[in-house]
Backbone as CSV, one residue per row, in Angstrom:
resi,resn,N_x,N_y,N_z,CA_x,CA_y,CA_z,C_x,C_y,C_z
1,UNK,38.510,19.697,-10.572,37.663,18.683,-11.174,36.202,19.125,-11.190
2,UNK,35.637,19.895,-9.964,34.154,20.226,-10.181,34.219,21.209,-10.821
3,UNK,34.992,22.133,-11.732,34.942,23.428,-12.199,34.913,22.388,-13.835
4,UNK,35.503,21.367,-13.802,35.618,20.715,-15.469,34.589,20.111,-15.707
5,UNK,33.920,19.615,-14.723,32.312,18.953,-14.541,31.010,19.513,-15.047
6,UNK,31.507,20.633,-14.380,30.327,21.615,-14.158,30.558,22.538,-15.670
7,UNK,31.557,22.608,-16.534,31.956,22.422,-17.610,31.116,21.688,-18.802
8,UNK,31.512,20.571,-18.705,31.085,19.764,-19.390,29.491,19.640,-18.925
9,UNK,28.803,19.743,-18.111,28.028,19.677,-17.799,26.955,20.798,-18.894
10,UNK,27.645,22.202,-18.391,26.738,23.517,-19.599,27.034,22.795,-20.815
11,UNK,27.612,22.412,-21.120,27.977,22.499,-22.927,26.998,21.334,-23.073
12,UNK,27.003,20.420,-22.360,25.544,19.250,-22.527,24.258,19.827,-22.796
13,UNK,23.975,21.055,-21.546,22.823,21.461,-21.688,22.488,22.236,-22.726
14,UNK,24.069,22.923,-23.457,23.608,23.961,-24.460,23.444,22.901,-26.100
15,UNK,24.005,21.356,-25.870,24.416,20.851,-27.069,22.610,20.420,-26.989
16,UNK,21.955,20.259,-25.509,20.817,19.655,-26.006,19.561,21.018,-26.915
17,UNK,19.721,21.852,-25.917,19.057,23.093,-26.405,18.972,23.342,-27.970
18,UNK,20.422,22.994,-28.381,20.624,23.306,-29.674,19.764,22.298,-30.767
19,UNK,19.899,20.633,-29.746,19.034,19.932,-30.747,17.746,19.815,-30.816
20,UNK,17.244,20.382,-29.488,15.581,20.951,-29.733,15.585,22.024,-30.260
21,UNK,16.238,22.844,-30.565,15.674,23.998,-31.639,15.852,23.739,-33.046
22,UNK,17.061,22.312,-33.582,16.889,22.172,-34.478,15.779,21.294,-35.067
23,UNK,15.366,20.648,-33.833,13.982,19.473,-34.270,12.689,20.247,-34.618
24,UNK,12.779,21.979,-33.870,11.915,22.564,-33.771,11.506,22.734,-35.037
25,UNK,12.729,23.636,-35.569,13.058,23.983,-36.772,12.784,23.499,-38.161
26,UNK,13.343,21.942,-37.985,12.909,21.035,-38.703,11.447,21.011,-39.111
27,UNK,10.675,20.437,-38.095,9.120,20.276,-37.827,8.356,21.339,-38.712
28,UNK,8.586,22.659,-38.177,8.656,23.937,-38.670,8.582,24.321,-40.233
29,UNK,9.731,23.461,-40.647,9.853,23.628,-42.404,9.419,22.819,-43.317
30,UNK,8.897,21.368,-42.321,8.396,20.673,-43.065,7.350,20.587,-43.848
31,UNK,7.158,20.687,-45.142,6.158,21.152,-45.876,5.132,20.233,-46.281
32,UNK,5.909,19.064,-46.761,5.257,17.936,-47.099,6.137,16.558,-46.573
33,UNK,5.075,15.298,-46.756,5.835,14.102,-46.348,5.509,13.007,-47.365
34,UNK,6.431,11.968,-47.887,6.218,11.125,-48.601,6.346,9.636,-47.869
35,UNK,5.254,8.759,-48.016,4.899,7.774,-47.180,3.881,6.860,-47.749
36,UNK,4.281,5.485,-47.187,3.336,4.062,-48.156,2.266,3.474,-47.598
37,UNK,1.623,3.513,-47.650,0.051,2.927,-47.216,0.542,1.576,-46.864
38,UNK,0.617,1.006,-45.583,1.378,-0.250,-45.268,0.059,-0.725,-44.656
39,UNK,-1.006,-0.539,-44.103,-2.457,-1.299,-43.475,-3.231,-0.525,-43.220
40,UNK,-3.947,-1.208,-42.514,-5.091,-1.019,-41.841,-5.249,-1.204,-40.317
41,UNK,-4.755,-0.909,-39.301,-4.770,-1.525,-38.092,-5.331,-2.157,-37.277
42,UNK,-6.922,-1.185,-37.592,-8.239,-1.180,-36.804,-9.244,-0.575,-37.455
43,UNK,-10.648,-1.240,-37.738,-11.769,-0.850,-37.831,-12.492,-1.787,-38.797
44,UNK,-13.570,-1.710,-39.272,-14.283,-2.540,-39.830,-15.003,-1.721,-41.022
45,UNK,-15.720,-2.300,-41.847,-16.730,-2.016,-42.899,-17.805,-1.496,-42.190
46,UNK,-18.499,-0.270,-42.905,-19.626,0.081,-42.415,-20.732,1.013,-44.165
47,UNK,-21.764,1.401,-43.508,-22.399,1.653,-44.103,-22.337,3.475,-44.172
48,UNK,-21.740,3.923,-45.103,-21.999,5.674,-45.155,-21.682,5.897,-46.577
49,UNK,-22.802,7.423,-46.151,-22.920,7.847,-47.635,-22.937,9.296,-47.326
50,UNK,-22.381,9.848,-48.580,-22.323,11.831,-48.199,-22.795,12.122,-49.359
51,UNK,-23.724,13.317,-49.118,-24.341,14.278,-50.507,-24.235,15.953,-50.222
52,UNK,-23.329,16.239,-50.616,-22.510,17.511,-49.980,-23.717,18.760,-50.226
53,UNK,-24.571,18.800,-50.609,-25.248,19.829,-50.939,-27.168,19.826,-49.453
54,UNK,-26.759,18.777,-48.812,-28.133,18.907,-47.689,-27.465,19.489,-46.683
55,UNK,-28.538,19.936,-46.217,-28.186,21.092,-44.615,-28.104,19.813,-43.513
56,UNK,-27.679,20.171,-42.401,-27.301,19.247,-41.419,-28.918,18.574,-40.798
57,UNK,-29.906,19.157,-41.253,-31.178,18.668,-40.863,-31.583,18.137,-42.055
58,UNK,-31.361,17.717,-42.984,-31.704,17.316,-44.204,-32.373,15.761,-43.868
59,UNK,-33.696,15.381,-44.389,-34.223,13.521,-44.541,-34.112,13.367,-45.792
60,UNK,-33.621,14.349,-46.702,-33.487,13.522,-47.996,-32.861,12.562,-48.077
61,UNK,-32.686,11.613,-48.989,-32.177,10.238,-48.844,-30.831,10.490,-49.453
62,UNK,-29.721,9.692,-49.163,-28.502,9.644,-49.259,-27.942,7.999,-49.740
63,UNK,-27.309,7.825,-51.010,-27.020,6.876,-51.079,-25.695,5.650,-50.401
64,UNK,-25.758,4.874,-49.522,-24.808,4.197,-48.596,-23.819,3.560,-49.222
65,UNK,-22.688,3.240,-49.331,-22.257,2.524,-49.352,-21.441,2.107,-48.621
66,UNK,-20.689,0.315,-48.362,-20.114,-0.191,-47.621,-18.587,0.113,-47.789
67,UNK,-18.330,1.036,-46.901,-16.973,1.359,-47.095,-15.743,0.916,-45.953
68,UNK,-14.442,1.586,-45.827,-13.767,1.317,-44.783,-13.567,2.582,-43.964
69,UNK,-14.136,1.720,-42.419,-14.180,2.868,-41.395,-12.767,2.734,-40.423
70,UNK,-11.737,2.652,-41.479,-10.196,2.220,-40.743,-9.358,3.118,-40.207
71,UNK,-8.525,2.615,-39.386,-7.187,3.728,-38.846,-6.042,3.232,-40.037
72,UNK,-5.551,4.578,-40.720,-4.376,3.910,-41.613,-2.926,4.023,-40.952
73,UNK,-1.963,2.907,-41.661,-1.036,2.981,-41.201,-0.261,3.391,-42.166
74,UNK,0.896,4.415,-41.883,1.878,5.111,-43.150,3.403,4.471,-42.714
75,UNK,4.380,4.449,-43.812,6.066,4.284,-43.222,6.394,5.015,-44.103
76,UNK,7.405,5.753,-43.583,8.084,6.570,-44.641,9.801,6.177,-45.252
77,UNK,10.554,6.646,-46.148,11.140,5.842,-46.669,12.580,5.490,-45.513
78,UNK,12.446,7.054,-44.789,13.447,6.597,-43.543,13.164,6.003,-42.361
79,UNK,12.102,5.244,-42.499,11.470,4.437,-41.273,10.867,4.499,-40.747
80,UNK,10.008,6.107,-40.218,9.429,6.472,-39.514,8.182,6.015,-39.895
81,UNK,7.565,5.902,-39.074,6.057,5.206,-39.253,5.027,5.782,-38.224
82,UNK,3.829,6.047,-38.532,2.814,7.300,-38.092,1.817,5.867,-38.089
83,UNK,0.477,6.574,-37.810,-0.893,5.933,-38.251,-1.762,7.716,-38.009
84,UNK,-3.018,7.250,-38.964,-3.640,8.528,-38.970,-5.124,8.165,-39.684
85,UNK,-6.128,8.861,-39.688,-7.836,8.456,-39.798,-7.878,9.697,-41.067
86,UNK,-8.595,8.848,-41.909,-8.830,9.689,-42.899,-9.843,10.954,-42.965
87,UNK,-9.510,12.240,-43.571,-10.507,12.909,-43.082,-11.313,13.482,-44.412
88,UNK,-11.580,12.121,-45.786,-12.923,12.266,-46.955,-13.371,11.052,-46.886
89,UNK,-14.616,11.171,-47.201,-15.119,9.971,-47.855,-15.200,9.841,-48.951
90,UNK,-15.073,10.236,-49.884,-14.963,9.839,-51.315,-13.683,10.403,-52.114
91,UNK,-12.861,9.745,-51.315,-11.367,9.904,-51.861,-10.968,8.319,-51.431
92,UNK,-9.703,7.948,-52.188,-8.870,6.928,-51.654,-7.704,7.099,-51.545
93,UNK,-7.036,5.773,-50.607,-5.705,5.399,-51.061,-5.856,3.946,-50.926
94,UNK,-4.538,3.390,-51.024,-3.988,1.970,-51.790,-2.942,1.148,-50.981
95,UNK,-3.151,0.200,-50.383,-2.515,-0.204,-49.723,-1.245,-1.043,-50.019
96,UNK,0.132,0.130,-50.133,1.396,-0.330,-50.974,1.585,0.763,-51.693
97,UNK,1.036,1.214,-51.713,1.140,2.918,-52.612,2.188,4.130,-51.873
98,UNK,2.045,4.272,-52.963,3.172,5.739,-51.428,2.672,7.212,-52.409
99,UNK,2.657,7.870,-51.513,1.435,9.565,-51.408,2.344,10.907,-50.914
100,UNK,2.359,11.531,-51.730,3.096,12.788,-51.063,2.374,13.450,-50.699
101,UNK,1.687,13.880,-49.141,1.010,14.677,-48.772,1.588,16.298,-48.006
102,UNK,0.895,17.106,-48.478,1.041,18.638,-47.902,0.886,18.320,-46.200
103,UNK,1.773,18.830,-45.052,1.736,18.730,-43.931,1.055,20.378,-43.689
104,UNK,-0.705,20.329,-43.038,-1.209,21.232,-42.975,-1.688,21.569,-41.620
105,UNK,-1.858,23.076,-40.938,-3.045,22.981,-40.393,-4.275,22.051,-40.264
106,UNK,-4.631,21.515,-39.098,-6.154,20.930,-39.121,-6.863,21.770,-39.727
107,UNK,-7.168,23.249,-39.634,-8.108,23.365,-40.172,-8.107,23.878,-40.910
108,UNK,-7.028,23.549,-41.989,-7.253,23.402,-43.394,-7.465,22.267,-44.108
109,UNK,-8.075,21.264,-43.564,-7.900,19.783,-44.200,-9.488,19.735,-43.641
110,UNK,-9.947,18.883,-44.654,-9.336,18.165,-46.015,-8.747,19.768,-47.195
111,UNK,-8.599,19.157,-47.958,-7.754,20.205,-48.881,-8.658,20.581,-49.981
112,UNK,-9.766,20.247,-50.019,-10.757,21.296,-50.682,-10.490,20.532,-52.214
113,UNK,-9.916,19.181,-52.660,-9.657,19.621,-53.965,-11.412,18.109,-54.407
114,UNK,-11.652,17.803,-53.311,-13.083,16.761,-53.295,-13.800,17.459,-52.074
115,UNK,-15.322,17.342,-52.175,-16.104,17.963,-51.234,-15.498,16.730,-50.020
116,UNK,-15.707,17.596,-48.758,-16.299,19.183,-48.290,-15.151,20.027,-48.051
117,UNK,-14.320,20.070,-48.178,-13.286,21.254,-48.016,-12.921,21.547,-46.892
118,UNK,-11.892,22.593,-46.132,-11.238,22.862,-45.032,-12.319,22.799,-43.932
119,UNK,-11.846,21.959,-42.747,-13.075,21.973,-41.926,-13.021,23.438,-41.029
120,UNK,-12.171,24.631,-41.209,-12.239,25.930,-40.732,-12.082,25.720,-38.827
121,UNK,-12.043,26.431,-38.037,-11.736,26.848,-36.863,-13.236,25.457,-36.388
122,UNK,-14.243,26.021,-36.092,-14.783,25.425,-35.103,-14.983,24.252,-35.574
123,UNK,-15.221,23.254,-36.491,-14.792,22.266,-36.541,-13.471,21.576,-36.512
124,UNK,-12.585,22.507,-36.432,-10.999,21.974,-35.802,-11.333,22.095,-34.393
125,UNK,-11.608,22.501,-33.805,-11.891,22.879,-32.317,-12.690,21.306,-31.830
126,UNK,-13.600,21.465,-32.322,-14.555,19.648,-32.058,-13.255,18.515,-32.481
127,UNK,-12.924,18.538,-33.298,-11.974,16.903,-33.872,-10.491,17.157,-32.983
128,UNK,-10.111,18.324,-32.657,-9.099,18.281,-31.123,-9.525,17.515,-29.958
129,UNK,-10.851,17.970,-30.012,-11.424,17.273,-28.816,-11.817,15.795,-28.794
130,UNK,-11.985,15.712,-30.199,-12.444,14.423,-30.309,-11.324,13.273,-30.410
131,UNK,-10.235,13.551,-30.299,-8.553,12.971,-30.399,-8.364,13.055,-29.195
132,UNK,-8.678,14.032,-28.534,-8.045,14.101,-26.884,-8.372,13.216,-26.465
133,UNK,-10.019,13.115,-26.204,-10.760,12.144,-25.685,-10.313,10.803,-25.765
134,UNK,-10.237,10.188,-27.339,-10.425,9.072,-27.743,-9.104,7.944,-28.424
135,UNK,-8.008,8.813,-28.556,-7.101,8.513,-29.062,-5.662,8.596,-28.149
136,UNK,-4.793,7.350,-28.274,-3.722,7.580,-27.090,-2.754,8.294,-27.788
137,UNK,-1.924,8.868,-27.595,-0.728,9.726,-27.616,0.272,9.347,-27.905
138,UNK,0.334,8.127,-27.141,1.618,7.332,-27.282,1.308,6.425,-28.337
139,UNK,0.369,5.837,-29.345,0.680,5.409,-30.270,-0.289,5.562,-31.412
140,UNK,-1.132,6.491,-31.153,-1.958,6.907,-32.658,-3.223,5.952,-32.469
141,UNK,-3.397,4.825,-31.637,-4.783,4.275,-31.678,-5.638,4.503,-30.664
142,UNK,-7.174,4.218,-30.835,-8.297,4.468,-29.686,-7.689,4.076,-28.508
143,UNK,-8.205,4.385,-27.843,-7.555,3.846,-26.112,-8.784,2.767,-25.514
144,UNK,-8.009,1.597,-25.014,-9.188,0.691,-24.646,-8.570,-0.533,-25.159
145,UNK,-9.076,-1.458,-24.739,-8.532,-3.096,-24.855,-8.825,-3.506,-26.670
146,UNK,-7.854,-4.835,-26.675,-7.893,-4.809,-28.225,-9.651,-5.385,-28.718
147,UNK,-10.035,-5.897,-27.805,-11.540,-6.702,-27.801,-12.047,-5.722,-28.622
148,UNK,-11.957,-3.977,-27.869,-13.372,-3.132,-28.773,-12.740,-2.589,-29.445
149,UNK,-11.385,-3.087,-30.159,-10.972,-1.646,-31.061,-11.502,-1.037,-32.305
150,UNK,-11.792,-2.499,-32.826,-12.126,-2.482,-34.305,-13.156,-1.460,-34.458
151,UNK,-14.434,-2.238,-33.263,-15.852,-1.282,-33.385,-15.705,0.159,-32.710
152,UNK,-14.491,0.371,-31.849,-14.664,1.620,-31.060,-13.917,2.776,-32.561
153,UNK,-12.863,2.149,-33.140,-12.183,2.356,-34.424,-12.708,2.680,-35.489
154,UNK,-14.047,1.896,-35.657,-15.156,2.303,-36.588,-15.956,3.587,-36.405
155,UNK,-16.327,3.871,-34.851,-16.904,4.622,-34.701,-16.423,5.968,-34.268
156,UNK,-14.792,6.133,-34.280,-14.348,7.088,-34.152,-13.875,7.563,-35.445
157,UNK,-13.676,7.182,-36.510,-13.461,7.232,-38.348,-15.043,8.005,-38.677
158,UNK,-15.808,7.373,-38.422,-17.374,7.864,-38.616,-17.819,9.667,-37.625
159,UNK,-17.199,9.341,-36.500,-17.722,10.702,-35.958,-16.684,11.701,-36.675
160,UNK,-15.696,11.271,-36.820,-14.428,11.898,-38.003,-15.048,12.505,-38.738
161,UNK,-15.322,11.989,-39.668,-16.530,12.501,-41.007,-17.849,13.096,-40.217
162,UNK,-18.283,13.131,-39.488,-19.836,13.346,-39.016,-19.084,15.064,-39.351
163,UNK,-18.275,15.035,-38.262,-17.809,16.674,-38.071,-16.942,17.180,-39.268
164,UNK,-15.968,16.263,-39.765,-15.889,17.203,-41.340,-16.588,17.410,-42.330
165,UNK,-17.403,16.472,-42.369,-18.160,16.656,-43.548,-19.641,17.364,-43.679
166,UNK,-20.383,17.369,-42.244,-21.396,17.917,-42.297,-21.535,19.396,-42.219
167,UNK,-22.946,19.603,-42.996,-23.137,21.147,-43.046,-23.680,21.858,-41.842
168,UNK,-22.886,21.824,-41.021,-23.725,22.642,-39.970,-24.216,24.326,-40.025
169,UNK,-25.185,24.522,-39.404,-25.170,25.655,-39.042,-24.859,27.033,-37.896
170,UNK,-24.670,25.579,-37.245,-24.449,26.326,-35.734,-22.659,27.230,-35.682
171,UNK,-22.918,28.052,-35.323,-21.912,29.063,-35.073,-20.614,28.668,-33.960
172,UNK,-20.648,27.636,-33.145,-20.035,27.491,-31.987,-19.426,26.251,-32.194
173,UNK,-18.240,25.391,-31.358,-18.357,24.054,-31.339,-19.169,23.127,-30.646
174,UNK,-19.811,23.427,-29.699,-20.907,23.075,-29.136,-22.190,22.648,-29.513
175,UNK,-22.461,23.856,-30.542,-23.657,23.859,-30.961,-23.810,22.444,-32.016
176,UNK,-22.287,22.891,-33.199,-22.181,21.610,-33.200,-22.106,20.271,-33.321
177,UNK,-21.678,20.104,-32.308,-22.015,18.658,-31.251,-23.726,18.508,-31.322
178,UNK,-24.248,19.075,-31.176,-25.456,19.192,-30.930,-26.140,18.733,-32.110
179,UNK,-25.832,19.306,-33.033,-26.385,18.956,-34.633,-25.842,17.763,-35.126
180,UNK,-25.001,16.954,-34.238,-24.614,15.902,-35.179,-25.146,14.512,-35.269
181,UNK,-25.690,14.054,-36.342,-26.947,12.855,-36.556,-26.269,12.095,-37.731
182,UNK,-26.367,10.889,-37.593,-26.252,10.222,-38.810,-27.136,9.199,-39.665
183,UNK,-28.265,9.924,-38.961,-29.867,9.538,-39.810,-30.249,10.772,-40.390
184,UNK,-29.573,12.116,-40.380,-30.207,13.220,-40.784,-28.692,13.988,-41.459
185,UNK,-28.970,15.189,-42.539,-27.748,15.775,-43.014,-27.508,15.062,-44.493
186,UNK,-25.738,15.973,-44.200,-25.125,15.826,-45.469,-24.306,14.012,-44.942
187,UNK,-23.761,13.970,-44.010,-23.190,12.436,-43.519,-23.791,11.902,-43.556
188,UNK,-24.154,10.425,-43.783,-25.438,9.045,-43.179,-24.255,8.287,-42.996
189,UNK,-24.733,7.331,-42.044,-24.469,6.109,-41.812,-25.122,5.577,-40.732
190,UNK,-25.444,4.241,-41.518,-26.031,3.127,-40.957,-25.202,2.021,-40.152
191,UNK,-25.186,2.051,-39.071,-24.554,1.600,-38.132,-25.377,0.364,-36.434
192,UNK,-25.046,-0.373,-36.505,-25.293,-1.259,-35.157,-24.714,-1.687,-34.295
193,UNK,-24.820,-2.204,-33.604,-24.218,-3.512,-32.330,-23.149,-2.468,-31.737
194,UNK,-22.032,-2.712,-31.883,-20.704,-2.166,-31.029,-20.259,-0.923,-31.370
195,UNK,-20.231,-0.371,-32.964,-20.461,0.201,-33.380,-21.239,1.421,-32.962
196,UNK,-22.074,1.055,-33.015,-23.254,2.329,-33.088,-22.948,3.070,-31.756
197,UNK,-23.190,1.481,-30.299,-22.807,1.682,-29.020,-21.272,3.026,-29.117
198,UNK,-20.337,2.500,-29.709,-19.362,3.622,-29.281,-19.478,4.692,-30.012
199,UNK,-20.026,4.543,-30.902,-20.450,5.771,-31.827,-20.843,6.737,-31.077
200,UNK,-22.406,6.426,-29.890,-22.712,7.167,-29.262,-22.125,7.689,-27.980
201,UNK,-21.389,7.054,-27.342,-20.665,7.362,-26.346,-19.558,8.560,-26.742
202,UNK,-19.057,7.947,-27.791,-17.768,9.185,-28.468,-18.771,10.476,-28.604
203,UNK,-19.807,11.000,-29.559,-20.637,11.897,-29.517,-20.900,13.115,-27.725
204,UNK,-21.329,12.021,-26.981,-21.979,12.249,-25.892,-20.468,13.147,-25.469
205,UNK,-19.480,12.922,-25.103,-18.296,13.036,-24.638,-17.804,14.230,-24.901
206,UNK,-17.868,14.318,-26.575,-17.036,15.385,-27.088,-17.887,17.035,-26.356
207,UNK,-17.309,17.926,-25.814,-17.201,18.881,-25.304,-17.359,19.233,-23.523
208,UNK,-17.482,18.091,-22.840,-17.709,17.527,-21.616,-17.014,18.231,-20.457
209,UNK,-16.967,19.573,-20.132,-16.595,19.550,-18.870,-15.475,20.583,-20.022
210,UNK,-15.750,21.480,-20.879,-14.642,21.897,-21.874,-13.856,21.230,-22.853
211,UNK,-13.818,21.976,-24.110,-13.193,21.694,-25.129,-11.736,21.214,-24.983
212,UNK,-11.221,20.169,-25.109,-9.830,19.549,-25.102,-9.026,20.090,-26.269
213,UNK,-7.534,19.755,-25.938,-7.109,19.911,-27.477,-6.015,19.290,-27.520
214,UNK,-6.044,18.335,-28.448,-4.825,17.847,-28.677,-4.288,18.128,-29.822
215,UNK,-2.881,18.031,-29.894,-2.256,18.626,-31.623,-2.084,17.444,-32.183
216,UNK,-3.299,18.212,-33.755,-3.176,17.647,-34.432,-2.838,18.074,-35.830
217,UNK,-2.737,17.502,-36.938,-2.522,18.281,-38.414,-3.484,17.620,-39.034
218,UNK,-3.252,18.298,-40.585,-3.801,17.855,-41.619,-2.559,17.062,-42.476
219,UNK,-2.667,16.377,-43.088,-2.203,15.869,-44.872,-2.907,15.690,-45.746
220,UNK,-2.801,16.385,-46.853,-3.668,16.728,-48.094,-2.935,16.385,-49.265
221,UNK,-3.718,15.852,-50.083,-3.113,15.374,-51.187,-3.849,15.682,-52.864
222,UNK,-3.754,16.191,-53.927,-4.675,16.352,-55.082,-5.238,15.154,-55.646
223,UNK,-4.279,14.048,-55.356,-4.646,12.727,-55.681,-5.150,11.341,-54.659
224,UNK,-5.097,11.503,-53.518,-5.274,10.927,-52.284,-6.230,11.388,-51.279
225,UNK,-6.592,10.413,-50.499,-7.402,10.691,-49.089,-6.599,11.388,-48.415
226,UNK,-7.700,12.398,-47.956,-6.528,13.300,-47.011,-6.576,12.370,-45.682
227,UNK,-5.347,13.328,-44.836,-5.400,12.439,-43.879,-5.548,13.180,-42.022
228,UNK,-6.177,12.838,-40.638,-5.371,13.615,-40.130,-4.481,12.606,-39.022
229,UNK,-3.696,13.305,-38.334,-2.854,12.314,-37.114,-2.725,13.137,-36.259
230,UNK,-2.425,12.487,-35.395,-1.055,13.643,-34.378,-0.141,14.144,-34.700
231,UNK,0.224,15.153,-34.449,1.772,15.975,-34.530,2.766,15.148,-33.846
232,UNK,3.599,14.534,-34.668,4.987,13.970,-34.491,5.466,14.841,-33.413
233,UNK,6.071,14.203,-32.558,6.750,14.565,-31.352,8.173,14.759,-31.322
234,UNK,9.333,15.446,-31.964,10.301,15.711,-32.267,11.145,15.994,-30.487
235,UNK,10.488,16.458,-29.695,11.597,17.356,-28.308,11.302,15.163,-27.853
236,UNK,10.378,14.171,-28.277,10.926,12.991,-27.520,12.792,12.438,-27.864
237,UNK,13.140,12.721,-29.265,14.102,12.882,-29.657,15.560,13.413,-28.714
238,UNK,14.980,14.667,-28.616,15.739,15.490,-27.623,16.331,14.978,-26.553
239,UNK,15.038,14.751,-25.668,14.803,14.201,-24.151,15.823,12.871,-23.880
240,UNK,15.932,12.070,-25.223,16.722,10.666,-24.817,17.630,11.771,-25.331
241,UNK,18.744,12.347,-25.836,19.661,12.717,-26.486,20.310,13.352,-24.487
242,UNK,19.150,14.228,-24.016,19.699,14.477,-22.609,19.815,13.816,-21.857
243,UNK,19.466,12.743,-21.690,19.581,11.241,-20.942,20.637,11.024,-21.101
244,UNK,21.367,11.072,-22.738,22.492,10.158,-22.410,23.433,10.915,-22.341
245,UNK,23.547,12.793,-22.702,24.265,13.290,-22.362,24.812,13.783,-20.682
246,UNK,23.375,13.532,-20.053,23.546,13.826,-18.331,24.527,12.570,-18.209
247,UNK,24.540,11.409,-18.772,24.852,10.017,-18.127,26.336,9.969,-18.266
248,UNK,26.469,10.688,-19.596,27.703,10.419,-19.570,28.876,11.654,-18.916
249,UNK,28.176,12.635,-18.275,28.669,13.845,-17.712,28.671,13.323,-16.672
250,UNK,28.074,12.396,-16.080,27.534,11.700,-14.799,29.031,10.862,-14.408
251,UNK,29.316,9.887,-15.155,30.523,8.761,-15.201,31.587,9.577,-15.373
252,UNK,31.423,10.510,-16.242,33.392,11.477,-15.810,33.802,12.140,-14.288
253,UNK,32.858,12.479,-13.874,32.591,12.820,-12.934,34.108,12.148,-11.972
């Protein structure tokens, strides 16, 4: 009986192995995803404006407008459902719409087909960090009570754009951090009260004690706001699949 156990037992471990390499796999080939703009979760209206052609020290004036500084929510047609922060400002989407986006590298997104184009290595390096920090894992939103989400939500959409969209010059991710203003540059926004407050706190944070990184992607679209999120977690899949295969190797026993 312990030789049939111990049996059944390998072939569990090899049946799970097999389905994390096929989730791997999967993940792996996935090229693109098709998915419907179902909300808005969190964040509020704010004031920003981009003029892709000023240097990151730029006072020329920039025209504002009141836009949405939201977390979006996606479902796709087999159920799965994401949320993710847009990474243009002068792109849209539609809430009820459905978008086939390219599943990219971060730092190839945005997708170059509306200014400013791929945010390249060291600005992927800052917006890792800036997800580590600020965003939970377990479900795609800011971390923190529902009281500050909206404004902490606003102001993490805004430092979003601060770092994709502005022209920096600085060579490093650090540096930067350092350059990033949203009274000065190619980004503006006019911002107050709760807002502004987490605005600056998120800023202050990002590179603190070392660069974080959490995985993240791009989605790019020719006709849509690009987008970015977290990397879907495929081995959580797995993990219950070994749960119930230990359990039930467990009861033959």
């Amino acid at each position: 009986m312990a030789h049939n156990s111990s049996n059944r037992t390998a072939i569990a471990v090899r049946s799970v192995a097999m389905l994390v390499a096929t989730a791997s796999l999967s993940a792996a080939a996935q090229a693109s995803v098709t998915a419907t703009l179902t909300g808005y979760p969190a964040g509020l209206f704010e004031n920003v404006g981009f003029s892709s052609a000023l240097s990151w020290d730029s006072s020329a004036s920039v025209t504002l407008y009141s836009i949405r500084t939201m977390q979006h929510s996606f479902a796709e047609a087999s159920g799965n459902q994401w949320v993710s922060w847009c990474a243009e400002v002068y792109q849209g989407v539609s809430q009820g719409s459905t978008y086939e986006f390219n599943v990219v590298n971060a730092e190839d997104a945005p997708g170059g087909i509306v200014a400013p184009g791929p945010m390249g290595a060291m600005k992927a390096t800052v917006v890792r960090d800036l997800f580590a920090r600020w965003i939970n894992a377990g479900n795609g939103m800011v971390h923190g009570s529902m009281a500050d989400r909206d404004a902490k939500s606003a102001a993490f959409q805004i430092a979003l754009w601060e770092i994709t969209h502005e022209n920096f010059t600085a060579m490093t991710a650090s540096g930067m951090v350092g350059q990033m203003s949203l009274g000065t540059g190619a980004l503006r926004a006019s911002i107050s009260g709760a807002t502004a407050a987490w605005y600056a706190e998120i800023v202050a944070s990002l590179g603190a004690g070392g660069f974080q990184a959490a995985s993240i992607e791009g989605l790019t679209s020719a006709t849509a706001q690009d987008q970015i999120r977290l990397v879907p977690a495929p081995g959580a899949v797995a993990l219950l699949a070994f749960a119930g295969l230990a359990g039930r190797c467990r009861r033959r026993r």
